[in-house]
C-alpha positions as CSV (number, residue, x, y, z in Angstrom):
1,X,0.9,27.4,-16.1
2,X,2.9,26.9,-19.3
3,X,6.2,28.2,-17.8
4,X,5.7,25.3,-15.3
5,X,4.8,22.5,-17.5
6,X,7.7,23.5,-19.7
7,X,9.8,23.8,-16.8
8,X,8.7,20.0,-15.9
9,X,9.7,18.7,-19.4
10,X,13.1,20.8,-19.1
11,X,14.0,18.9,-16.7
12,X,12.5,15.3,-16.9
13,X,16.1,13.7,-17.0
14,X,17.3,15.8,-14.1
15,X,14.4,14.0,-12.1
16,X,14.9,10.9,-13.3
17,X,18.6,11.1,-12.4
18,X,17.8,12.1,-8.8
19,X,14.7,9.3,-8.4
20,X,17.6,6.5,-9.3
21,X,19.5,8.2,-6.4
22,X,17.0,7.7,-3.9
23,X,16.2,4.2,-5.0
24,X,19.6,3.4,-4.3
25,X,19.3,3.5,-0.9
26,X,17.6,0.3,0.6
27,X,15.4,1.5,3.3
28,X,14.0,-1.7,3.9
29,X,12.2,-1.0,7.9
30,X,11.4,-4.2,8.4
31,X,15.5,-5.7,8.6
32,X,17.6,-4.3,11.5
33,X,20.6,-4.5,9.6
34,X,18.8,-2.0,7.4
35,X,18.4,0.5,10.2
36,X,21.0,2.7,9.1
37,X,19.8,2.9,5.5
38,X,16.3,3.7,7.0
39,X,17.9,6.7,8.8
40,X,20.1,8.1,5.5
41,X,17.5,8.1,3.4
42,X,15.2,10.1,5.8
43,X,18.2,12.6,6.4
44,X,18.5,12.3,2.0
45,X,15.1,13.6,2.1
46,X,15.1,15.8,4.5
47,X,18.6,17.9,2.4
48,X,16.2,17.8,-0.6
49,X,13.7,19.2,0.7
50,X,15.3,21.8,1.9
51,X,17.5,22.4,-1.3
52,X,13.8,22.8,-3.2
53,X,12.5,25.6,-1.3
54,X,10.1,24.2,1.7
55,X,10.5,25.2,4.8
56,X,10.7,24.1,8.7
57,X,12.7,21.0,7.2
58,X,13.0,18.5,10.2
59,X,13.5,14.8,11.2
60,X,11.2,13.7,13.6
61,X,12.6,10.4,16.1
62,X,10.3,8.1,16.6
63,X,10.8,4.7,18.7
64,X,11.2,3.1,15.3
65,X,12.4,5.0,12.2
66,X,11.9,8.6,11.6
67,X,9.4,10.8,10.1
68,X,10.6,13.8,7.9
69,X,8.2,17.2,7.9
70,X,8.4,20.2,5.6
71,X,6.3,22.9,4.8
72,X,5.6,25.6,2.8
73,X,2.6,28.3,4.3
74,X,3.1,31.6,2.8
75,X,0.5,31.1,0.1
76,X,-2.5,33.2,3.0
77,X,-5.0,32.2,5.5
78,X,-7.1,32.0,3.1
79,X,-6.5,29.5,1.1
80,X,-6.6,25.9,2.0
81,X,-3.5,23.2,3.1
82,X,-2.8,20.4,1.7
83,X,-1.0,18.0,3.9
84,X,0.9,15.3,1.1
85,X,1.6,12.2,2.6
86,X,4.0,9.3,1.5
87,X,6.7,7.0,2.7
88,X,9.8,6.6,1.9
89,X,10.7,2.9,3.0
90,X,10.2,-0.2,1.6
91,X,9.6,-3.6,1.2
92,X,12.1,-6.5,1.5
93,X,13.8,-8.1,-1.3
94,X,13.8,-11.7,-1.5
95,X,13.8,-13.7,-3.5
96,X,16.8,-12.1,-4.8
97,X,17.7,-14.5,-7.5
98,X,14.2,-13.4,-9.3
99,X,15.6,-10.0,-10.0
100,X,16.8,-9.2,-13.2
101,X,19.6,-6.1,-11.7
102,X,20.0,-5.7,-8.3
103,X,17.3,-4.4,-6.1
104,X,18.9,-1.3,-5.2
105,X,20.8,-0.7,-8.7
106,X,18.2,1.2,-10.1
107,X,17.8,0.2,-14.2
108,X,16.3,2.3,-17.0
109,X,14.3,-0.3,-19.6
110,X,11.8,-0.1,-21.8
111,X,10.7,2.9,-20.4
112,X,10.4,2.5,-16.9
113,X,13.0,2.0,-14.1
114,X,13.3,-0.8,-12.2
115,X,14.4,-0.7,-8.2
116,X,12.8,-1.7,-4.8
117,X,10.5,1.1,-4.0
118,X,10.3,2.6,-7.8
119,X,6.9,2.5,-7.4
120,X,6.0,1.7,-3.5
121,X,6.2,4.7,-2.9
122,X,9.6,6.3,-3.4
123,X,8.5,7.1,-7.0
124,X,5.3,8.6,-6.3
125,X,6.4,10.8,-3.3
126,X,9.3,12.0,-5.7
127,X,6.9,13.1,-8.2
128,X,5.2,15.8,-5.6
129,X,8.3,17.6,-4.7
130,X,9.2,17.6,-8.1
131,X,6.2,19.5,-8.4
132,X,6.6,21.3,-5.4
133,X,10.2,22.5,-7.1
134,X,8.4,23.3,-10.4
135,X,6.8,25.9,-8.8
136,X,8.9,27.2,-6.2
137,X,11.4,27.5,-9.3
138,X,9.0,29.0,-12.0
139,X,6.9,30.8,-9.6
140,X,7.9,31.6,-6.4
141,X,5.1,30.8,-4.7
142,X,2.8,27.9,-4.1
143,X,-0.8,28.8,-5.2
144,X,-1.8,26.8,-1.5
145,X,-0.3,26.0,1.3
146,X,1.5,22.6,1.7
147,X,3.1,20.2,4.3
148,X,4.8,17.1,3.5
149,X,5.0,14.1,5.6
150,X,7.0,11.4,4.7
151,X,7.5,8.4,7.9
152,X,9.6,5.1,7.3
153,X,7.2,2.6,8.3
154,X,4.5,2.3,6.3
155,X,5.6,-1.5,5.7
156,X,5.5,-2.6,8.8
157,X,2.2,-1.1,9.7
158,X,3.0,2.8,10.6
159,X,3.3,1.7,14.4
160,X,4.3,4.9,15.3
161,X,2.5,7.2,13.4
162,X,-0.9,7.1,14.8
163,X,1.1,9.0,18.5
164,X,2.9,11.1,15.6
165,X,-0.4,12.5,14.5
166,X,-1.9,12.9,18.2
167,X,1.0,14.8,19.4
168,X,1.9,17.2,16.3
169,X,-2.2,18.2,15.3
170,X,-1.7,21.5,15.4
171,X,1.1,21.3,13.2
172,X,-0.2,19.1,11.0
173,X,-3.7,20.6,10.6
174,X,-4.9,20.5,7.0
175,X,-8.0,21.1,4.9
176,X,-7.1,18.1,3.1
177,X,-4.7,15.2,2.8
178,X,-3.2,13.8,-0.3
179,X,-2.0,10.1,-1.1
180,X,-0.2,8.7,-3.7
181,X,0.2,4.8,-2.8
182,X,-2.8,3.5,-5.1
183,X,-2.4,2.6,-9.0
184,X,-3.8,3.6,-11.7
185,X,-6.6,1.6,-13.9
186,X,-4.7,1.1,-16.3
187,X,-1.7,2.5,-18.9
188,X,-3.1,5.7,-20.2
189,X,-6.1,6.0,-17.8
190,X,-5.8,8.0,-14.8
191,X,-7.8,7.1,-11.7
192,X,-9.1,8.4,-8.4
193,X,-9.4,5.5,-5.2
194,X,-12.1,6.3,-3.3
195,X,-12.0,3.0,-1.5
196,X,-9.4,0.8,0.3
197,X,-9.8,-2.3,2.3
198,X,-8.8,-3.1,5.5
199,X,-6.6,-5.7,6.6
200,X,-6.3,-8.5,9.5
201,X,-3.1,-10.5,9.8
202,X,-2.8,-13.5,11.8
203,X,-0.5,-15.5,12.2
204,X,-1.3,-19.3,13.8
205,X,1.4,-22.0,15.3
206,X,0.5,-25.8,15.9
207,X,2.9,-27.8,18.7
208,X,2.2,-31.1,18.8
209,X,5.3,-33.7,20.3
210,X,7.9,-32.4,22.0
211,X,10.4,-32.5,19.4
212,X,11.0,-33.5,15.5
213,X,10.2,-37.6,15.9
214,X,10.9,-40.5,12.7
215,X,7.9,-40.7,10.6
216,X,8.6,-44.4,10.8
217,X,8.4,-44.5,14.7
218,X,5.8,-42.3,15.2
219,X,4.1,-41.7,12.1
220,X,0.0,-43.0,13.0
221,X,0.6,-42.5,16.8
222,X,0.5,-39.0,16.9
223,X,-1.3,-35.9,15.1
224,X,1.2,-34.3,13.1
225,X,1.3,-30.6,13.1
226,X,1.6,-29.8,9.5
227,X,-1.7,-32.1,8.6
228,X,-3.6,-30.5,11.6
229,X,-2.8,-27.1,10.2
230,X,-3.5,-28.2,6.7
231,X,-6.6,-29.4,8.3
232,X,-7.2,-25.9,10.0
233,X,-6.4,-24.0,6.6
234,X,-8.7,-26.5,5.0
235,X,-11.7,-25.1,6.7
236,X,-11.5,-21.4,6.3
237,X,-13.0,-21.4,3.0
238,X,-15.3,-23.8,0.8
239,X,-15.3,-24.5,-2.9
240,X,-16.8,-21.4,-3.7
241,X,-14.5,-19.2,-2.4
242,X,-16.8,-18.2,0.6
243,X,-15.2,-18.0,3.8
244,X,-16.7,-19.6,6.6
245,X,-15.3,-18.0,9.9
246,X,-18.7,-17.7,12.2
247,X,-19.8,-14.3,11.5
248,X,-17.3,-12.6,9.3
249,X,-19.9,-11.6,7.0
250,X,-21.8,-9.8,9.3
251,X,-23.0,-6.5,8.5
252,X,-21.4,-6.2,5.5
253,X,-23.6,-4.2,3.0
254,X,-23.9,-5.6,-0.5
255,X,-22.9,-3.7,-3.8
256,X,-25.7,-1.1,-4.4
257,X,-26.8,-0.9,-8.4
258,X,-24.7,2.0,-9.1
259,X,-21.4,0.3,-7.4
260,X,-22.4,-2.8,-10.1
261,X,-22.7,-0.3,-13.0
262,X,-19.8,1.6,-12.2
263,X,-17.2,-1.6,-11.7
264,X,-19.0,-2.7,-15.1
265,X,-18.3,0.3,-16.9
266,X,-14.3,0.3,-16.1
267,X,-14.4,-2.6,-19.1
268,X,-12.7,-5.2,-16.8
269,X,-10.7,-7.5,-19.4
270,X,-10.5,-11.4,-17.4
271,X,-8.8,-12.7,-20.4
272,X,-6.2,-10.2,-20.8
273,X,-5.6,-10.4,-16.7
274,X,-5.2,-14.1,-16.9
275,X,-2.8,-14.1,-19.5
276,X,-0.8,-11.4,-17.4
277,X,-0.4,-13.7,-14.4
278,X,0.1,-17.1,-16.9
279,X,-2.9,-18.9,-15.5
280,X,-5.9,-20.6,-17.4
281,X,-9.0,-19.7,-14.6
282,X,-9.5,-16.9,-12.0
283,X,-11.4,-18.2,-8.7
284,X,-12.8,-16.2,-6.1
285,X,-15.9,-15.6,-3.8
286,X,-19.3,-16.5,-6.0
287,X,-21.4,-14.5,-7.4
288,X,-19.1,-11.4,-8.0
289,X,-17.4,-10.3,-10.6
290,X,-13.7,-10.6,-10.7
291,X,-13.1,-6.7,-10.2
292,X,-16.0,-6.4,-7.9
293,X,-13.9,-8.9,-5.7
294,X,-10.5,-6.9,-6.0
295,X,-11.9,-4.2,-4.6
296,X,-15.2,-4.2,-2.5
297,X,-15.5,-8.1,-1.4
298,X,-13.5,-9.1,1.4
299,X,-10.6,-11.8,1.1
300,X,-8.6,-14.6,3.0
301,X,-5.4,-16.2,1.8
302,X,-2.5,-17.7,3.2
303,X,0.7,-15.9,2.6
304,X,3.7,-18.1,4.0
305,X,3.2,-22.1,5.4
306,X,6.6,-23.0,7.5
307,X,7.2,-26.5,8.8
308,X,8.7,-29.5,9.1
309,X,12.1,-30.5,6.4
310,X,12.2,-28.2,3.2
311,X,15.7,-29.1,2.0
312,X,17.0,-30.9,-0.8
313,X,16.4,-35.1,-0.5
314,X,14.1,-36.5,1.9
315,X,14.1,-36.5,5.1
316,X,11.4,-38.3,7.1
317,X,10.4,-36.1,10.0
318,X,7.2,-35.4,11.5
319,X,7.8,-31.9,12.5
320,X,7.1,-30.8,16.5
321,X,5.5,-27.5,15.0
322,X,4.2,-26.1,12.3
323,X,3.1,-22.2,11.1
324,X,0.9,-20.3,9.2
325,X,0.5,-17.0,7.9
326,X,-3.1,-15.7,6.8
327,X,-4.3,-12.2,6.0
328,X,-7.9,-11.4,5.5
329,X,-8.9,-7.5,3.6
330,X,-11.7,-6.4,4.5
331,X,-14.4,-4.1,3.2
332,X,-16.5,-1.2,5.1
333,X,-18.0,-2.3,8.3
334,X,-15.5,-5.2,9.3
335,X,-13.2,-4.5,12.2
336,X,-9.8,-5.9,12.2
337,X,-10.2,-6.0,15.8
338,X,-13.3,-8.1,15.9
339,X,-12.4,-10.2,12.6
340,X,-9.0,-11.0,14.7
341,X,-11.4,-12.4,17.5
342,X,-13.5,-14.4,15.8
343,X,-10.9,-15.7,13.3
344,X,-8.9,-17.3,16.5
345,X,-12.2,-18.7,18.0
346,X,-12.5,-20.1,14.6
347,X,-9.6,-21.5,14.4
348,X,-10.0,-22.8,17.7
349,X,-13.2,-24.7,17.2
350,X,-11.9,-26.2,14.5
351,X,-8.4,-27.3,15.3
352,X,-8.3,-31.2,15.7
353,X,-7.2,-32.8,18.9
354,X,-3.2,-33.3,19.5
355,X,-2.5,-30.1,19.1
356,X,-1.7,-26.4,21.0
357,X,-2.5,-23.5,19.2
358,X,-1.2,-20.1,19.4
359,X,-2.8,-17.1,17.3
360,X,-0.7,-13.8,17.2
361,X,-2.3,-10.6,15.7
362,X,0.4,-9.1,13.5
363,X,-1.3,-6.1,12.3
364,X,-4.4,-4.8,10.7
365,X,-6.4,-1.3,9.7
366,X,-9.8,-1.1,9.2
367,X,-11.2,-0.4,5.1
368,X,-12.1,3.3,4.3
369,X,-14.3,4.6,2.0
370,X,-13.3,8.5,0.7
371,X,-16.4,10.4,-0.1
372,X,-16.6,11.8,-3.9
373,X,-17.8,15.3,-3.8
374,X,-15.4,17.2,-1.7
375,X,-13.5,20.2,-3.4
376,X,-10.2,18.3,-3.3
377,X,-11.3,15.2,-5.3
378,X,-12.9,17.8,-7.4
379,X,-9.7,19.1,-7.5
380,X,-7.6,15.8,-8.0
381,X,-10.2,15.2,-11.0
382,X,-9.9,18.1,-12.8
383,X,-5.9,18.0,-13.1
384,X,-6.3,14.5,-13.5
385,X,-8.1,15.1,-16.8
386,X,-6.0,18.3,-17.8
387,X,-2.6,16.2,-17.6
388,X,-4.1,12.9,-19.1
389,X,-6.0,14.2,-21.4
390,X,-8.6,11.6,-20.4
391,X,-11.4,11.9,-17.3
392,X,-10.1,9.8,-14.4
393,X,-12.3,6.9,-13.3
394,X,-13.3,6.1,-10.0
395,X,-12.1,2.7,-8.4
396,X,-12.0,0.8,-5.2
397,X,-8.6,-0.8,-4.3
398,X,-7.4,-4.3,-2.9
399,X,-5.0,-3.0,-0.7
400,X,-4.8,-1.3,2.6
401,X,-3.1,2.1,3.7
402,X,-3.6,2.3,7.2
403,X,-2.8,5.7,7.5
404,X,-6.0,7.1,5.7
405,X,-8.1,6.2,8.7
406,X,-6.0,8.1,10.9
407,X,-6.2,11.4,9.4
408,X,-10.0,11.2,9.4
409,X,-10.3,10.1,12.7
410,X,-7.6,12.4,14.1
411,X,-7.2,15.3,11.8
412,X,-10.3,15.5,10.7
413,X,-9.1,15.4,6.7
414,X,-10.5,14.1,3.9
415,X,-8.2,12.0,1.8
416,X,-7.6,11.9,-2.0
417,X,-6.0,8.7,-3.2
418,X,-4.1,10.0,-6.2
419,X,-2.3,7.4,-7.9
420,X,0.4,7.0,-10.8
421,X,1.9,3.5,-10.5
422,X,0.1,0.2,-12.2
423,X,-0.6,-3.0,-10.7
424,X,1.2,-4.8,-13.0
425,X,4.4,-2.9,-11.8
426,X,5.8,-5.8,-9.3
427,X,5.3,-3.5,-5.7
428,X,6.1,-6.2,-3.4
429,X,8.3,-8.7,-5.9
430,X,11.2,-8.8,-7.9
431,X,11.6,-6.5,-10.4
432,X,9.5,-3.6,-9.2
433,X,9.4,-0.8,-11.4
434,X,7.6,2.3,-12.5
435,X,6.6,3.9,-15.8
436,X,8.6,6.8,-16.4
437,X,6.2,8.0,-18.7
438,X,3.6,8.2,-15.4
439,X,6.3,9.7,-13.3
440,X,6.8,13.0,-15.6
441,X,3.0,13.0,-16.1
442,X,2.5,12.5,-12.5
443,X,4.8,15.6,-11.6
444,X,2.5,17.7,-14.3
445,X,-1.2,16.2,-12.7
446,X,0.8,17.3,-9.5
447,X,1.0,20.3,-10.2
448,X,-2.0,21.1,-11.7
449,X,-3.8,19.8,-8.4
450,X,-2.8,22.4,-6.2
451,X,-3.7,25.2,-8.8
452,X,-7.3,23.9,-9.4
453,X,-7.8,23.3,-5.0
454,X,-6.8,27.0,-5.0
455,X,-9.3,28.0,-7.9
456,X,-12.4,26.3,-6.4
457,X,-11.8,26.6,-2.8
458,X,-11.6,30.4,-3.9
């Protein structure tokens, strides 16, 4: 493995030059105008894989953007495949005034470089064919077999993934799949995710008069559909951070003893995260610690509250509608699709009179929890350790990645969230980024994976 690693830190600004390339494209899936972009960068990553050695190099059509597969399966039937999954689009942009360059001018500062996508997930998937190169260069070979997966629409919910996986099982069939869209614990500590929640996101309108009407005319005659969905919003949650939807708690299992002592032992800091975010208090749902509700303890929040005038001055309208949008995560045993229905019969019940309501169900994926023991997160901890130089610890994390369900369900593969970005690195906002120092490391823990599968699946 030395000629490898050496090979790796040979070439660490050759990588780094060729990740600012692929940031530069701005694959953003969920803007038409973007389409195009979407497209090159699948057909950028389809030519680099090639150029690295994998094999059967294609560019799958979907109804929405396209999925690129490699492979490489000349390592024997008997030893295992790993099926590496990423994606390579990303997230929108705005506010672009908050950016210090431009979003798709990839900058190198202060030891990490900062694009949309550096670290959600162009970064990440870089990092494995990087690896995959290292040893297709060094060695030859791959001491496993691999295929690579990479679909453009993880952003907007992989809508058509799900038929990609039913149609193509055979060719996708894997003893194993690997993930790296999770963060680390922290700087310097690598970690494994064994758990992910699930999301439900709703989205609720409020009509109330049949047009915009003078707050002077009207104002006290009629229910105004911003207060009614204030009123609405109001009600999903009380003082203690509790949410109050008729049975959304149900059958929810609490945190057993060693889940309490394990989220106690990763040394949570709650005065070092306030300071991070510039705020003087942290609030959330009672009696849980604050990491305990980042990553097992369901959540509901508005994201985005549209209605009535907005622009500079005043203007004294009372709006004819008014919109919300609210996302819940949710935890093992929650269903998006039952937490959609009773969320809208919640709302329902609660909305006041002089108003329609319409609920839309934007998108969800139900939480996953990745058992501990198989070979691969044996594996994943081993090279984890050998690369870091520390043991990884094992976390739960906030976010969703739909995708990880699927491959359960459909390929019948266990996952192994292997993560190198940090959650202070701005995925979603201006002025991503991702630590370079993570990325080369990354490549070498990367590496060192697929020769430690092969050892103890042998």
């Amino acid at each position: 493995m030395e000629t490898l690693l050496n090979f790796i830190d040979e070439n660490k600004e050759r990588y780094i030059k060729e990740l600012v390339e692929l940031l530069s494209i701005p694959s953003i899936s969920t803007e038409p105008e973007n389409a195009k972009d979407v497209q090159y960068c699948a057909e950028w990553l389809s030519k680099h894989c090639t150029s690295i050695g994998l094999e059967n190099v294609t560019i799958h059509q979907t109804p929405g953007h396209p999925i690129v597969y490699a492979e490489w399966l000349n390592a024997g039937a008997d030893k295992p495949t790993v099926l590496f999954y990423g994606h390579y689009d990303v997230q929108p942009v705005d506010p672009l005034n908050l950016w210090t360059n431009p979003p798709f001018e990839p900058t190198l500062r202060d030891g990490k470089v900062f694009a949309r996508g550096a670290t959600d997930d162009k970064g990440q998937v870089f990092l494995h064919l990087k690896c995959l190169e290292s040893w297709l260069k060094t060695k030859g070979t791959l001491p496993v077999n691999v295929k690579v997966l990479i679909e453009g629409e993880e952003e907007i919910g992989s809508v058509n993934l799900e038929q990609f996986l039913e149609d193509n099982k055979e060719m996708l069939k894997c003893d194993c799949v690997v993930i790296s869209d999770t963060a680390m614990y922290k700087k310097g500590q690598p970690s494994i995710v064994y758990g992910l929640r699930g999301l439900c996101y709703m989205e609720v309108h409020v009509t109330g008069p049949n047009r915009d009407l003078h707050s002077g005319s009207f104002g006290g005659a009629v229910q105004n559909p911003l207060n009614a969905l204030a009123a609405i919003i109001s009600k999903l949650k009380d003082e203690h951070g509790r949410i109050l939807i008729d049975g959304f708690y149900d059958n929810i299992p609490d945190l057993t003893p060693d889940e309490r002592a394990g989220f106690a032992a990763l040394d949570f800091n709650e005065e070092e995260y306030k300071k991070a975010l510039d705020v003087d208090a942290l609030f959330g749902e009672q009696g849980y610690t604050t990491i305990e509700r980042l990553g097992a303890r369901p959540t509901l929040d508005v994201n985005g509250f549209i209605g009535g005038f907005t622009g500079n001055g005043a203007k004294t309208v009372l709006p004819s509608k008014a919109s919300a949008k609210i996302s819940m995560r949710l935890v093992p045993n929650q269903d998006t699709n039952d937490i959609a229905a009773k969320f809208e019969a919640y709302v329902r019940k609660v909305a006041p009179a002089g108003v329609t309501i319409e609920i839309e169900n934007l998108h969800g994926a139900n939480p996953v929890l990745v058992p501990r023991d198989g070979v691969a997160v044996q594996a994943a901890s081993k090279a984890l350790e050998r690369a870091f130089g520390k043991a990884p610890v094992f976390t739960r994390e906030g976010g969703s990645i739909p995708i990880t369900l699927l491959f359960s369900t459909i390929l019948n593969a266990p996952s192994v969230l292997m993560g190198f970005g940090l959650n202070s690195e701005n995925l979603h906002s201006p002025d991503e980024h991702f630590d370079l120092d993570n990325f080369h490391t990354g490549i070498k823990a990367s590496a060192l994976f697929y020769e430690e599968l092969s050892q103890l699946s042998a």
